[in-house]
DODRENMI-280047 format. One record per residue (C-alpha): x, y, z; residue in one letter. Coordinates in nm, 2 decimals. Each point is the difference from the previous one (the first is absolute). Layout:
! DODRENMI-280047
- c1;c2;c3;r
- X;Y;Z;a
...
END
This chain:
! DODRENMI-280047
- c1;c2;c3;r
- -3.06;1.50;-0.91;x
- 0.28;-0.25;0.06;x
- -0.07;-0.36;-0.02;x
- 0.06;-0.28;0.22;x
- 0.05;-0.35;-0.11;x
- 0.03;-0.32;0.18;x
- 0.34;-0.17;0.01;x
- -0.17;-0.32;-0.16;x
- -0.11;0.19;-0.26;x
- 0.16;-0.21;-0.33;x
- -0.16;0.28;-0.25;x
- 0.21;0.27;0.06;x
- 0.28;0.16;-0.14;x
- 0.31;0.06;0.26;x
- 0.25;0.25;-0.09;x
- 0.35;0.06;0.21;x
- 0.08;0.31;-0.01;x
- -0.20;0.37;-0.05;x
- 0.31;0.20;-0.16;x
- 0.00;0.05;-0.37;x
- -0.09;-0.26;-0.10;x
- -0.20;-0.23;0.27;x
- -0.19;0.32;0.10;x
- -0.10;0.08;-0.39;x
- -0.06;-0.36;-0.11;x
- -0.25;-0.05;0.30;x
- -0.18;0.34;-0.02;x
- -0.05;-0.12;-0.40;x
- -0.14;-0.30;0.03;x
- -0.25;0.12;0.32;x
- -0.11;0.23;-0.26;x
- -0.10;-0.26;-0.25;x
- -0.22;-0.19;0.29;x
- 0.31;-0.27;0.15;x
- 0.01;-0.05;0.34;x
- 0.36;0.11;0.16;x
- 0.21;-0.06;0.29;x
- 0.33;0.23;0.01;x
- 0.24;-0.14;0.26;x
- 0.22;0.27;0.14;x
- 0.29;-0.02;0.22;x
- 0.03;0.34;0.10;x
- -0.29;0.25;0.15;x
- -0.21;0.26;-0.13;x
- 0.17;0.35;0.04;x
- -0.29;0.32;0.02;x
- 0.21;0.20;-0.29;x
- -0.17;0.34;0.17;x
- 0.09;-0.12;0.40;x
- 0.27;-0.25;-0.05;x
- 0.22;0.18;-0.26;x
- 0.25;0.30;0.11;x
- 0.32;0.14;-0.17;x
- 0.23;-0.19;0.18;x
- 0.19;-0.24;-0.22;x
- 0.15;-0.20;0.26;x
- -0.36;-0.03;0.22;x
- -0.17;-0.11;-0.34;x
- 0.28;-0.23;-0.09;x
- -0.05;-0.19;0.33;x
- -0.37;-0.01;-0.02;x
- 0.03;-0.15;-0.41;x
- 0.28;-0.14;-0.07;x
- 0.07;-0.35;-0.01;x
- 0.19;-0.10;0.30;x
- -0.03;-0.40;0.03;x
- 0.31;-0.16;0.04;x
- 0.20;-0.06;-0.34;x
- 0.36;-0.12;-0.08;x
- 0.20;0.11;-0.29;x
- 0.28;-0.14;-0.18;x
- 0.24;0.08;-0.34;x
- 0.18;0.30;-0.08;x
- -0.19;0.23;-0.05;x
- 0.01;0.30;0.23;x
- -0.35;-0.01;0.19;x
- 0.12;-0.35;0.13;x
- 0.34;0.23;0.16;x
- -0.19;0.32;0.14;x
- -0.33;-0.13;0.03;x
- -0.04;-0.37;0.03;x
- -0.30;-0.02;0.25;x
- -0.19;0.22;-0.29;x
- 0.05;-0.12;-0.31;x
- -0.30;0.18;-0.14;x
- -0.18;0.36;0.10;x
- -0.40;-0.15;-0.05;x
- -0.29;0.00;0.21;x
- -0.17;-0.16;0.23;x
- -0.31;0.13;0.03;x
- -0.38;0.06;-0.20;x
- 0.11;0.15;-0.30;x
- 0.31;-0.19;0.00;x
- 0.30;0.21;-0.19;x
- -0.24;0.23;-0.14;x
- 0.01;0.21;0.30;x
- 0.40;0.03;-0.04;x
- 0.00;-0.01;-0.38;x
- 0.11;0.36;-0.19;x
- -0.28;0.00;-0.26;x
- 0.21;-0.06;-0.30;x
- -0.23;-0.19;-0.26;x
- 0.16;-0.07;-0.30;x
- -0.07;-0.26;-0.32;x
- 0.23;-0.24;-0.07;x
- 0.16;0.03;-0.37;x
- -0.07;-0.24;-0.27;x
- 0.32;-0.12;-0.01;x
- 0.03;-0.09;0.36;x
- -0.23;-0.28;-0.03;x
- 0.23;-0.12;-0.27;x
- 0.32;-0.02;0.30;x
- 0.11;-0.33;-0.18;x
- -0.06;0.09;-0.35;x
- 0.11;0.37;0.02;x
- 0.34;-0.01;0.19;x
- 0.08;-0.35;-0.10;x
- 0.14;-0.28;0.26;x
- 0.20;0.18;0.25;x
- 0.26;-0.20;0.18;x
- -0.11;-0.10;0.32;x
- -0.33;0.11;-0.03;x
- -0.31;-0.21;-0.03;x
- -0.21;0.27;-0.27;x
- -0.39;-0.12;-0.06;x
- -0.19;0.21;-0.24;x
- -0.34;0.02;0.17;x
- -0.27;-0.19;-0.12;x
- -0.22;0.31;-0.08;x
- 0.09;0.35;-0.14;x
- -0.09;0.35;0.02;x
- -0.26;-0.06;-0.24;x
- -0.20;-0.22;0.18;x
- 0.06;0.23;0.36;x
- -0.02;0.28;-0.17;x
- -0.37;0.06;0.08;x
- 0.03;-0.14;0.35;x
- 0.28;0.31;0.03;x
- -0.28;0.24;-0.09;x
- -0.26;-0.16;0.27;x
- 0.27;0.03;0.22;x
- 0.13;0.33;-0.04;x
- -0.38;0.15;0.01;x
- -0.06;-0.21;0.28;x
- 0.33;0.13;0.17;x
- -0.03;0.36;-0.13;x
- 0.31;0.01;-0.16;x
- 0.14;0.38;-0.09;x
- 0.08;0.04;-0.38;x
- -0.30;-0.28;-0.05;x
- -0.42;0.05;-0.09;x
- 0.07;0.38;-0.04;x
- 0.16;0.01;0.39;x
- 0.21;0.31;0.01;x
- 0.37;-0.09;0.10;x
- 0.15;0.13;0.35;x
- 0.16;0.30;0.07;x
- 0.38;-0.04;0.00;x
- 0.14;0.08;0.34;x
- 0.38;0.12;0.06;x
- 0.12;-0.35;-0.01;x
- -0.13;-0.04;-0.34;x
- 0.08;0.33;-0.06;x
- 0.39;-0.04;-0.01;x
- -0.05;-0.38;-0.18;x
- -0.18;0.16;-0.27;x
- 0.28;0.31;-0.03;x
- 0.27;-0.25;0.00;x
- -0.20;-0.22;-0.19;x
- -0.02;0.27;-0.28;x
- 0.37;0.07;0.00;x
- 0.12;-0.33;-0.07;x
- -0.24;-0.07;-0.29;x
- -0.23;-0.20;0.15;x
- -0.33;0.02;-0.18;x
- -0.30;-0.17;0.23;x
- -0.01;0.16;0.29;x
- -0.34;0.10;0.19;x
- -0.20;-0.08;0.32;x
- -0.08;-0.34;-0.01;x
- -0.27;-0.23;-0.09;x
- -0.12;-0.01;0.40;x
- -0.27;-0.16;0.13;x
- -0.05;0.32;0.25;x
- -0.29;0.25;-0.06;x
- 0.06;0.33;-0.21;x
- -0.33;0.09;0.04;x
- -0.33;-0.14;0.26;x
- -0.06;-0.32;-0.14;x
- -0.18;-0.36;0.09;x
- -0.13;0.15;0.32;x
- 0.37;0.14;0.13;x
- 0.18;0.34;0.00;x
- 0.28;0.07;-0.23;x
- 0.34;0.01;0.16;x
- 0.08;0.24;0.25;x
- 0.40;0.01;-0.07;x
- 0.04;-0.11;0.33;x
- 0.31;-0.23;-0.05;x
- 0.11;-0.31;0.13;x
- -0.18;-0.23;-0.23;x
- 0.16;-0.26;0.12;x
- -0.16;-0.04;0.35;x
- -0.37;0.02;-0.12;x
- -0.20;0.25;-0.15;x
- -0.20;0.20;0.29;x
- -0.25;0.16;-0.24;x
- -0.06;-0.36;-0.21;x
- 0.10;0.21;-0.30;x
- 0.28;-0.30;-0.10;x
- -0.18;-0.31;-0.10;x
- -0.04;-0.30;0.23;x
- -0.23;-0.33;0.00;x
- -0.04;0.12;0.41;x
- -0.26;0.27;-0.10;x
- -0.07;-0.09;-0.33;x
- -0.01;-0.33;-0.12;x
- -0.09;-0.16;0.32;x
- -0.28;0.25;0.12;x
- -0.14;-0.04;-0.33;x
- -0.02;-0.39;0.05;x
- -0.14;0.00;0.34;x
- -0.30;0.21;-0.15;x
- -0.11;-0.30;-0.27;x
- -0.04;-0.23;0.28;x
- 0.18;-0.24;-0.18;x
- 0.30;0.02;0.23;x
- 0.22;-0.01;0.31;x
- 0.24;0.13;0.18;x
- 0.23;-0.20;0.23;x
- 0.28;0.24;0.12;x
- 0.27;-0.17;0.27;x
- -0.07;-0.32;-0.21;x
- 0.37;-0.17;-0.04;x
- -0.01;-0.27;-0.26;x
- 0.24;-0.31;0.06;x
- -0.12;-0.22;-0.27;x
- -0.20;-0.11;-0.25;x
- -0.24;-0.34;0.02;x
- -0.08;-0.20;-0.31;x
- -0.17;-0.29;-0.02;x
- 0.10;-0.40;-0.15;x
- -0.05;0.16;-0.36;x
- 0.22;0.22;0.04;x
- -0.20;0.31;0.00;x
- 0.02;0.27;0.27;x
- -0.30;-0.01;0.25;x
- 0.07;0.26;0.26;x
- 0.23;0.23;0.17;x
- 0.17;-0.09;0.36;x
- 0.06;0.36;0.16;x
- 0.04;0.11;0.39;x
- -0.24;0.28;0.08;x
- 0.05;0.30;0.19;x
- -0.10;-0.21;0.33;x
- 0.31;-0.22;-0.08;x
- -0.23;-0.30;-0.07;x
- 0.06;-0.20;-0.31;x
- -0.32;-0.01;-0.23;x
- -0.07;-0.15;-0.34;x
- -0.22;0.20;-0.27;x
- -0.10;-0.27;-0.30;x
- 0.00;0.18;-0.31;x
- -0.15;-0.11;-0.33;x
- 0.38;0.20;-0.16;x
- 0.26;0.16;0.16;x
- 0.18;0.31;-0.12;x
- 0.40;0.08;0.18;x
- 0.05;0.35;-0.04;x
- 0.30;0.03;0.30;x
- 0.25;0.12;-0.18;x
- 0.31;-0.17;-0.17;x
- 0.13;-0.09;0.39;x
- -0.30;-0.16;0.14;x
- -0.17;-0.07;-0.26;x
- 0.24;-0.30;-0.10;x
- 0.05;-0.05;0.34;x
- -0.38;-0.10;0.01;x
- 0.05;-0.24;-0.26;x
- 0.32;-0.14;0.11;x
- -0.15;-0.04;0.41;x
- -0.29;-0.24;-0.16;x
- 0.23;-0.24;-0.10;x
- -0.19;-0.31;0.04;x
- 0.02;-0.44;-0.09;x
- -0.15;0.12;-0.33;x
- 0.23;0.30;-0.05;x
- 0.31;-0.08;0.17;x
- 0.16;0.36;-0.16;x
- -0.29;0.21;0.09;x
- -0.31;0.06;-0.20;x
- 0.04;0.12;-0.38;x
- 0.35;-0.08;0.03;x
- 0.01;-0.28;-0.27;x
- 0.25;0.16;-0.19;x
- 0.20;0.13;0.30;x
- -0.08;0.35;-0.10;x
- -0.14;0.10;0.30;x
- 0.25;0.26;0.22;x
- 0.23;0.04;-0.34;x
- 0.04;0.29;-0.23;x
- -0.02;0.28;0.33;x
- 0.05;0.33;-0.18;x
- -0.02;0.36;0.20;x
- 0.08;0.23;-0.36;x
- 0.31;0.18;-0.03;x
- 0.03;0.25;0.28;x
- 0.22;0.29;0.12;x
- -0.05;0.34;0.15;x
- 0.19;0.35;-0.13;x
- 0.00;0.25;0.26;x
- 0.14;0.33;-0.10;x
- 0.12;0.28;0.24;x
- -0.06;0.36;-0.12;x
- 0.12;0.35;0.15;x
- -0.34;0.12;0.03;x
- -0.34;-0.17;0.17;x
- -0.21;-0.25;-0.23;x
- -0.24;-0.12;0.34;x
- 0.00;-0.37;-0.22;x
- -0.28;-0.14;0.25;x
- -0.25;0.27;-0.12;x
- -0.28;-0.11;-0.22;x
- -0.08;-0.33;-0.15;x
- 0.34;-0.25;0.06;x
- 0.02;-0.14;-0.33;x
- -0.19;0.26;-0.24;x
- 0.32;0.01;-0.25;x
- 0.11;-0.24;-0.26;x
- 0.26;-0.04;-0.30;x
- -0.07;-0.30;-0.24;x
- 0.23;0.07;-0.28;x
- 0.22;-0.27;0.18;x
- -0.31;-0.21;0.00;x
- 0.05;-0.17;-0.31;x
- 0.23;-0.30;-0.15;x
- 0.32;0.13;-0.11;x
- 0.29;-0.28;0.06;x
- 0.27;0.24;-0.13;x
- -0.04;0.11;0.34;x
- 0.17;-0.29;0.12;x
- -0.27;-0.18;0.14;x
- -0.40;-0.14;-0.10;x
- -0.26;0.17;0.08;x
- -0.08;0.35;0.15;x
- -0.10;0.20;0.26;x
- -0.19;0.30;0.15;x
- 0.13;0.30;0.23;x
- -0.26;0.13;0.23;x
- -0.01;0.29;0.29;x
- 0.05;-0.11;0.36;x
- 0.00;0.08;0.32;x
- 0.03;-0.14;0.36;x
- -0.05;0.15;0.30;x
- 0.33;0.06;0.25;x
- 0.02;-0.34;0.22;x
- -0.03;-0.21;-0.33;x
- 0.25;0.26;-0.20;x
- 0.21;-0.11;0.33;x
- -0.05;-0.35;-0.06;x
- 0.02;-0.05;-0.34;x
- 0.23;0.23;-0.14;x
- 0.33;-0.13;0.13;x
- -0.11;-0.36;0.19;x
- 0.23;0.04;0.35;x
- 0.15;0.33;-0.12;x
- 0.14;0.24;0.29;x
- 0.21;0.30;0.03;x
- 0.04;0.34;-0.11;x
- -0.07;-0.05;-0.39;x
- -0.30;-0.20;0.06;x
- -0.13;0.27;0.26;x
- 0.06;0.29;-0.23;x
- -0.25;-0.17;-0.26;x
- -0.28;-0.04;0.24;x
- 0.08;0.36;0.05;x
- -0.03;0.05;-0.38;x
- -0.34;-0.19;-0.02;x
- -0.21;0.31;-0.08;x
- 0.25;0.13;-0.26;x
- -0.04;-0.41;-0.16;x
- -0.14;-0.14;-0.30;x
- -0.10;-0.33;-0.09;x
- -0.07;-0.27;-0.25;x
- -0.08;-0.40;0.01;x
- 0.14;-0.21;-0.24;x
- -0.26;-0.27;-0.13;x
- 0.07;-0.26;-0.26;x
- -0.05;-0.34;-0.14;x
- 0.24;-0.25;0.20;x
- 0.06;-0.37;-0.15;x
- -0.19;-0.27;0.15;x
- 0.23;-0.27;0.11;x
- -0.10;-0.37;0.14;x
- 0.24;0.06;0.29;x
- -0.16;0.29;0.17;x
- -0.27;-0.13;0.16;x
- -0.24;-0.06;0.29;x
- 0.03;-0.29;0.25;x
- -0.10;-0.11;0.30;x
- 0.30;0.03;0.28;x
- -0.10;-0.28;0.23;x
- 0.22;0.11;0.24;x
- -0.19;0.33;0.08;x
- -0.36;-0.02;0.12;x
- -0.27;0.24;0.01;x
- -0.23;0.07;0.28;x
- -0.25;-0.31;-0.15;x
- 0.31;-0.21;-0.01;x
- 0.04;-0.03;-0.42;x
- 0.31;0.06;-0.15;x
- 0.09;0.35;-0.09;x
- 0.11;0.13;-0.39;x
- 0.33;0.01;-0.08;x
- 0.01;0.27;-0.27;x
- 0.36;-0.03;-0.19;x
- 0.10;0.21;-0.32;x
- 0.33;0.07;-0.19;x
- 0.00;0.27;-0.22;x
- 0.06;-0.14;-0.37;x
- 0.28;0.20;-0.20;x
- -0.26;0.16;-0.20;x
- -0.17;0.16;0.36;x
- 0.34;0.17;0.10;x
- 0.08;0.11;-0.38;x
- -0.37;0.15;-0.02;x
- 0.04;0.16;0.37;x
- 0.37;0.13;-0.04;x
- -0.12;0.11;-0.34;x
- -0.26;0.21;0.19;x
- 0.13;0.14;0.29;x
- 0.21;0.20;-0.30;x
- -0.29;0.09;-0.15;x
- -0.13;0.16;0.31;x
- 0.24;0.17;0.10;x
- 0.06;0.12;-0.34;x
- -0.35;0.15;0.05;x
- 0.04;0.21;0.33;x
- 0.42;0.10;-0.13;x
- -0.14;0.21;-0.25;x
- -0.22;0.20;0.19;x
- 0.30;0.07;0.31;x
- -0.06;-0.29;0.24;x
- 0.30;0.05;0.23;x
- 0.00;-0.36;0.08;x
- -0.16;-0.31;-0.15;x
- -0.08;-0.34;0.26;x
- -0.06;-0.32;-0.19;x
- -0.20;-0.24;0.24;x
- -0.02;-0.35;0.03;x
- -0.34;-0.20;-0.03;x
- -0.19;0.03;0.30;x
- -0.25;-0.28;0.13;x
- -0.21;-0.11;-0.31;x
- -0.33;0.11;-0.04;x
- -0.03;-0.08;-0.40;x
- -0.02;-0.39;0.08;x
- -0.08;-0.22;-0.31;x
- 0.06;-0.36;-0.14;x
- 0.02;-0.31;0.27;x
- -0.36;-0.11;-0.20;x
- 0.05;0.10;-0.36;x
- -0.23;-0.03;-0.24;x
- 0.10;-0.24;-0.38;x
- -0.13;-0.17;-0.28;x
- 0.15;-0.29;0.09;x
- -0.08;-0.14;0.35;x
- 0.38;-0.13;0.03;x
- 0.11;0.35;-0.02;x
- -0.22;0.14;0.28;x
- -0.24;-0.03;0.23;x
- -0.33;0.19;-0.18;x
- -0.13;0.05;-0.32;x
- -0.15;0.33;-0.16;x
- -0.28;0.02;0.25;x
- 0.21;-0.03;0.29;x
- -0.16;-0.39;0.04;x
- 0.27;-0.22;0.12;x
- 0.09;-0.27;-0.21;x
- -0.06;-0.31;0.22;x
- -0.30;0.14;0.20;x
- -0.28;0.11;-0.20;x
- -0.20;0.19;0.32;x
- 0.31;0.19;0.09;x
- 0.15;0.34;-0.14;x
- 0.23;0.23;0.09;x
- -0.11;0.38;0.00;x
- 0.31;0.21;0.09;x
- 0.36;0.05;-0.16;x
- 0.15;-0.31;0.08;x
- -0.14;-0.10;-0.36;x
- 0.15;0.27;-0.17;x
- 0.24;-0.23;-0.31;x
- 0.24;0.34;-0.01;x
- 0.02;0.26;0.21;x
- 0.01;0.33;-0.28;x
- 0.11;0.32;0.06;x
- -0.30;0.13;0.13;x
- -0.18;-0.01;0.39;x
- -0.18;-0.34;0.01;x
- -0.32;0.16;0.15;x
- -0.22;0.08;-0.28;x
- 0.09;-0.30;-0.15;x
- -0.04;-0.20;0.28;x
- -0.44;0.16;0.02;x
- 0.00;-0.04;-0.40;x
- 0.09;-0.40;0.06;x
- -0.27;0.01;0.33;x
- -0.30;0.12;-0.21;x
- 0.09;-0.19;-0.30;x
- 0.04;-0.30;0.24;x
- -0.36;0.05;0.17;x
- -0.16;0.05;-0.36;x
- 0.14;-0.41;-0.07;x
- -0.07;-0.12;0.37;x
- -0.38;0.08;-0.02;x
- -0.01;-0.06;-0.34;x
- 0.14;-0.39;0.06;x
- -0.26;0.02;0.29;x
- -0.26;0.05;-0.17;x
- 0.09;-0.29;-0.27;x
- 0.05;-0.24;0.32;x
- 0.32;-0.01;-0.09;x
- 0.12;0.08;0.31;x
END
């Protein structure tokens, strides 16, 4: 039964968020007995009466739609600058819009710095912990998760999508190519069916096959009695007292009146927008630059991977948007291989979207007859997304644009990235790749898409050894504030190759492990 605490309660633990990694980090520490509040912004969606195959219907009732500027040269800020990123606001956060994908990071993307070397421009860390030492956090994460290809969990089937990648695949030389490590159900598991092939992952999963904290980790938390739930919950800063530690959270509620929950620690888990944008709105006399924000890190290093879409046009039907979206992937590319003209690597994995975002996204502001006759061809298409390790750069950043106000009257983020040379070298490199993939098994025609809104957001709050360098250390602790973490990707050092996700639940139950642990020793 869920719990209800008293907003002058100064023992509990407050997290922001319940995505990835707010949602997993509070459901693991109600399990080991700590009191939790989880502050929401969005509300809580019924999966089985809420939920419907309608991609634009679900996009308006989870996505993230506050007001946000954009600025730099990249091309979200010139088709899309109102959305810079495709997230969620809702319970579950961007689990509900996630694709499954749940893949380790490699050993040597830990090692950015030492590995590629310093890369003009970029500002490489190596992070202050390695595979190693996740490495059994992965495996808690990926049974917790239900990851395919994991603890003796079949892999998917391979719709037509994946069937054509794997052909083409196979006729270029690639030699990893399968269904995916997916954190979507092969079989009955934890309580909920295996996946029905339905399609359109990307608008929720109507049978709770996929994996979310909305009707896993967060149910299960509500049962200890250790925790609540405080959907429509918008957080606009975060209290500390003459010490310098953080005492409470100041949030508006879903009445639009402004309360204050004390908090023994507080957890952000936001996302690498709001989540700086937290710490940078509780600027205050005794941090004039926002809280944690010694160093300056705070907002810096924005990375959203590597990405790119390859949509091939065949003679014949494919029917791309049957089955699970991203069920396909090719790693060969995965590794580092600088003869390729660039560091780092990245994967190629099956994709779909559903007509009015096809519309939307594959030619921003396209019109005419060529652009009509590809809409016509979308059941004969094809497609892959292009996901790889971009290079953090101070520059590309979060701020707050004081000359935009939300609905609470705090500045907005100002999200602005430039591609570093490595980023268009590693995408032009790719887009080849891809369509080198669907040539040899007859596409007709090959469309290589631009980025859309970013939905792999990382950085802004990166973890480092040294606290100059960043703005957390290995345990997601900020440097300057001993009682306040960050639990999403914003600490991510490097971005990798792979989809953030599983790392991002790996770093939340590792996390919960030290908070309770450093509770227990009063040192928190």
């Amino acid at each position: 039964m869920s719990a209800k605490f008293n907003l002058n309660d100064d023992s509990v633990v407050v997290v922001i968020g319940s995505g990835a990694g707010g949602g997993t980090l509070a459901n693991e520490l109600a399990q080991k007995g700590i009191n939790v509040v989880c502050l929401e912004a969005g509300s809580r969606l019924d999966y089985k009466t809420d939920f419907e195959n309608n991609e634009w219907g679900m996009f308006s009732k989870e996505a993230w739609l506050e007001p946000r500027t954009t600025s730099g040269t990249w091309e979200v800020a010139r088709d899309f600058p109102g959305l810079p990123a495709w997230i969620c606001k809702t319970v579950g956060g961007s689990t509900l819009h996630w694709a499954g994908a749940s893949l380790r990071f490699q050993p040597h993307e830990f090692k950015a710095l030492s590995t590629y070397g310093a890369v003009e421009g970029a500002t490489l860390l190596d992070w202050p912990i390695t595979l190693e030492e996740l490495a059994p956090y992965y495996d808690k994460a990926e049974d917790k998760m239900g990851v395919t290809r994991t603890h003796d969990i079949p892999g998917l089937p391979g719709n037509n999508n994946y069937k054509v990648l794997q052909a083409g695949a196979q006729k270029v030389g690639y030699k990893n190519v399968h269904t995916g490590r997916m954190a979507i159900n092969s079989q009955p598991r934890d309580g909920r069916p295996a996946c029905q092939q339905i399609g359109f992952c990307f608008q929720g999963c109507r049978v709770a096959a996929k994996w979310s904290t909305l009707y896993t980790e967060i149910p299960k938390a509500e049962k200890t009695g250790h925790f609540e739930l405080r959907p429509l919950s918008h957080v606009q800063t975060i209290a500390h007292d003459d010490n310098g530690k953080v005492t409470g959270v100041l949030y508006v509620d879903g009445d639009g009146n402004q309360q204050l929950q004390k908090a023994r620690i507080v957890c952000v888990a936001g996302n690498s927008i709001e989540s700086p944008r937290i710490l940078l709105n509780s600027a205050s006399g005794k941090y004039p630059n926002g809280l944690a924000n010694s160093s300056d890190q705070v907002g810096r290093n924005y990375m959203r991977h590597v990405t790119g879409s390859v949509y091939a046009e065949f003679e014949k039907p494919v029917h791309m948007y049957r089955g699970t979206t991203m069920a396909g992937i090719i790693t060969d590319e995965s590794v580092h291989d600088p003869s390729r003209g660039f560091v780092g690597g990245f994967e190629m994995e099956t994709l779909s979207l559903g007509l009015p975002f096809m519309a939307a996204f594959l030619k921003p502001g396209a019109w005419g007859e060529d652009f009509a006759k590809s809409m016509e061809g979308y059941e004969n298409m094809a497609g892959m997304w292009i996901v790889g390790e971009d290079m953090p750069q101070a520059s590309n950043r979060i701020t707050l644009n004081d000359e935009v106000k939300d609905q609470y009257g705090l500045p907005v983020p100002n999200v602005h990235f430039d591609d570093h040379p490595n980023d268009v070298a590693m995408r032009n490199y790719a887009y080849e790749r891809g369509s080198d993939v669907y040539n040899a098994v007859g596409a007709v025609k090959t469309h290589k898409v631009v980025p859309y809104p970013s939905t792999h957001n990382l950085g802004t709050n990166r973890m480092s050894a040294k606290p100059e360098d960043g703005v957390v250390n290995k345990w997601g602790q900020s440097h300057d504030i001993p009682n306040l973490f960050i639990s999403d990707g914003s600490q991510f050092t490097t971005g990798a190759a792979e989809n953030p996700t599983l790392t991002i639940v790996a770093l939340a139950i590792r996390q919960a492990d030290y908070i309770a642990d450093s509770m227990s020793k009063r040192q928190l």
